[in-house]
N, C-alpha and C positions, 0 to 999 in steps of 0.2 A: 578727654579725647579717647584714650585707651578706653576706657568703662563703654563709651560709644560703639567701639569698634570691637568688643568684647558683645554688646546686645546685637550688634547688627548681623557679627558670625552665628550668634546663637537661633536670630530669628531666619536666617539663609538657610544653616540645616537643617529646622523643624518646615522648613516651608519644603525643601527638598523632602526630607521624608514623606510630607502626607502628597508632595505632586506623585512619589512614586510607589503608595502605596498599592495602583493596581500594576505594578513592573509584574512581566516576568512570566512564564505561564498563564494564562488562567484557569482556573480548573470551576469545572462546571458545577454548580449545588443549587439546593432548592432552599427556601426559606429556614427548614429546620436544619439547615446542615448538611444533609445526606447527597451525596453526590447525585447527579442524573444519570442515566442511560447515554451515552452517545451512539447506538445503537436505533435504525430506526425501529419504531414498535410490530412485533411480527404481525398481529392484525393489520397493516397499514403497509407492510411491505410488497414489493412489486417481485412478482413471479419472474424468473433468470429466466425463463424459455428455454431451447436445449440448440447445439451447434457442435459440429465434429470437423477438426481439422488436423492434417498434418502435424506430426510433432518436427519439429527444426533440428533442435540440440536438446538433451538432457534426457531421452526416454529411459525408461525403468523406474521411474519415482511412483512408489504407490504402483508399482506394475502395470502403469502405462508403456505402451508400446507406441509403431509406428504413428499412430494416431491416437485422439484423443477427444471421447466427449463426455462434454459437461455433465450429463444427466449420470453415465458410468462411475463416475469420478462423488458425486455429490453420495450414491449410495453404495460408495464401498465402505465396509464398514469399519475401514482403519481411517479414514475421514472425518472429520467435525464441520471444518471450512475451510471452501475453499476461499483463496484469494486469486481474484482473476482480476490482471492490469494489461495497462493496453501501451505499448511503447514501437518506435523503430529504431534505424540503425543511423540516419537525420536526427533523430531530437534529442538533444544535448541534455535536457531536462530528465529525459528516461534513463537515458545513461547514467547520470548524477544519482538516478534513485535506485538502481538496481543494485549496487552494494548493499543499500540498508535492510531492501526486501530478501536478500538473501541472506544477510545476521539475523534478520527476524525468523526466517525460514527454518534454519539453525537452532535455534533457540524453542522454536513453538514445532519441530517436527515433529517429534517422538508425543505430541498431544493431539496431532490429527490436522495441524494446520497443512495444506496443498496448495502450492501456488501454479498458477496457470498463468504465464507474461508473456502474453499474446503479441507477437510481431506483425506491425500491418504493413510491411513494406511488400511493395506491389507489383517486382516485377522477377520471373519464374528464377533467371540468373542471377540475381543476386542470396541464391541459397547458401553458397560456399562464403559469403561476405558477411551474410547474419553470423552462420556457425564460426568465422574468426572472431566475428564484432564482440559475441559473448564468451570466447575463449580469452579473450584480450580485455575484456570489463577488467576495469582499475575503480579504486578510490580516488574521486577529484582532489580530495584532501591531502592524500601522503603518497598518491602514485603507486600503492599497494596492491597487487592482486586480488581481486574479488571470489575467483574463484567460484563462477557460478553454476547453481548444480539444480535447480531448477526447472520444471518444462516449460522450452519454449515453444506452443503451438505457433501455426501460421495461418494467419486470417490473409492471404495475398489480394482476395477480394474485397475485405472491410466488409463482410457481410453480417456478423457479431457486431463491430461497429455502430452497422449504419441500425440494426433491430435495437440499438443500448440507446442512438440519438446521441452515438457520441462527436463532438466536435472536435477540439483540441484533445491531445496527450501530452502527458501522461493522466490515466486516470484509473481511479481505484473500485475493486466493489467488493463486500466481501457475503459469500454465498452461504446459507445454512444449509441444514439438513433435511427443511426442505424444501427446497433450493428457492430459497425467497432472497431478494437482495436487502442484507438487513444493516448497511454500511456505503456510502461513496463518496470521496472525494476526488477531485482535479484538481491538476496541478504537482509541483515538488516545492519541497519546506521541510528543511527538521520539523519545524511544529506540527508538519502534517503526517510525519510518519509517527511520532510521537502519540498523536491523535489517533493512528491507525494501533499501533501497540496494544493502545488503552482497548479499542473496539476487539481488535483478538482477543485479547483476554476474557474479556465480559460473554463475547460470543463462544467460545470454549467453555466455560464455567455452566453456561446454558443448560439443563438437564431435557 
């Protein structure tokens, strides 16, 4: 009976190892190994088109000022990429990701990364309630200050928006040099910012 119950634990954890051996990340490769792009292919990318809005909170970054557009931003030449996301002061989900875009922001400045976190919220008075809403961003996790530093342009019309076909927020893109969108996802997830990480890098490294 013991000899029994000795095969049956041993066949439980080889069965558990191989149920988990895709656990966990997955990371992208091709046949021989070598990882893929997650970047889409610059021949194949869709043209950012250009848009200038109001800045809300954070001007100075990259010497933007009261306002701010895309096409300016794309060819200054302390820029690499931009990252332009789309969030309000309603969606909980935006909230949740703007700490990590600003560790990332931190981390990839001083290489040319620029983040543009375009606010669509839509009505003129609530200017003084963004500029709290982003003085007051926390970590959902430890209730830590965020600290966000940032430009927050204002789309009040959802005119970027509606030219992107966007639907739901939060959502990502990230812009090259020139100005192709060579990166997007929706939605928030660790594994999506993760995903986003990976796509900065590869897009900086770009010559």
């Amino acid at each position: 009976m013991r000899k029994l119950s000795v095969w049956l634990l041993a066949f439980v954890l080889v069965f558990i190892s191989i149920g988990c051996s895709g656990c966990g990340p997955k990371k992208p490769v091709v046949d021989d190994g070598v990882k893929k792009s997650v970047l889409i292919p610059a021949d194949q990318a869709k043209d950012a088109g250009d848009w200038e809005f109001p800045v809300v909170a954070n001007s100075g970054e990259f010497g933007i000022g009261d306002t701010v557009r895309l096409s300016e931003v794309v060819k200054n030449p302390d820029v690499k990429v931009v990252l332009v996301d789309y969030w309000a002061t309603w969606c909980e989900p935006c909230k949740e990701e703007m700490p990590y875009l600003q560790e990332i922001y931190l981390a990839k400045k001083s290489e040319g990364l620029c983040p543009l976190v375009i606010t669509i919220d839509n009505s003129e008075g609530l200017k003084n309630y963004i500029i709290k809403a982003v003085k007051n961003m926390k970590w959902k996790k430890d209730g830590k200050p965020a600290n966000i530093t940032f430009t927050i342009p204002w789309d009040m019309k959802s005119e970027s928006k509606t030219l992107y076909g966007i639907g739901a927020i939060p959502v990502t893109f990230l812009v090259d040099k020139n100005n192709k969108i060579r990166y997007q996802h929706s939605g928030f997830s660790e594994e999506l910012v993760e995903d986003l990480k990976v796509a900065i890098d590869e897009l900086l490294a770009e010559k």
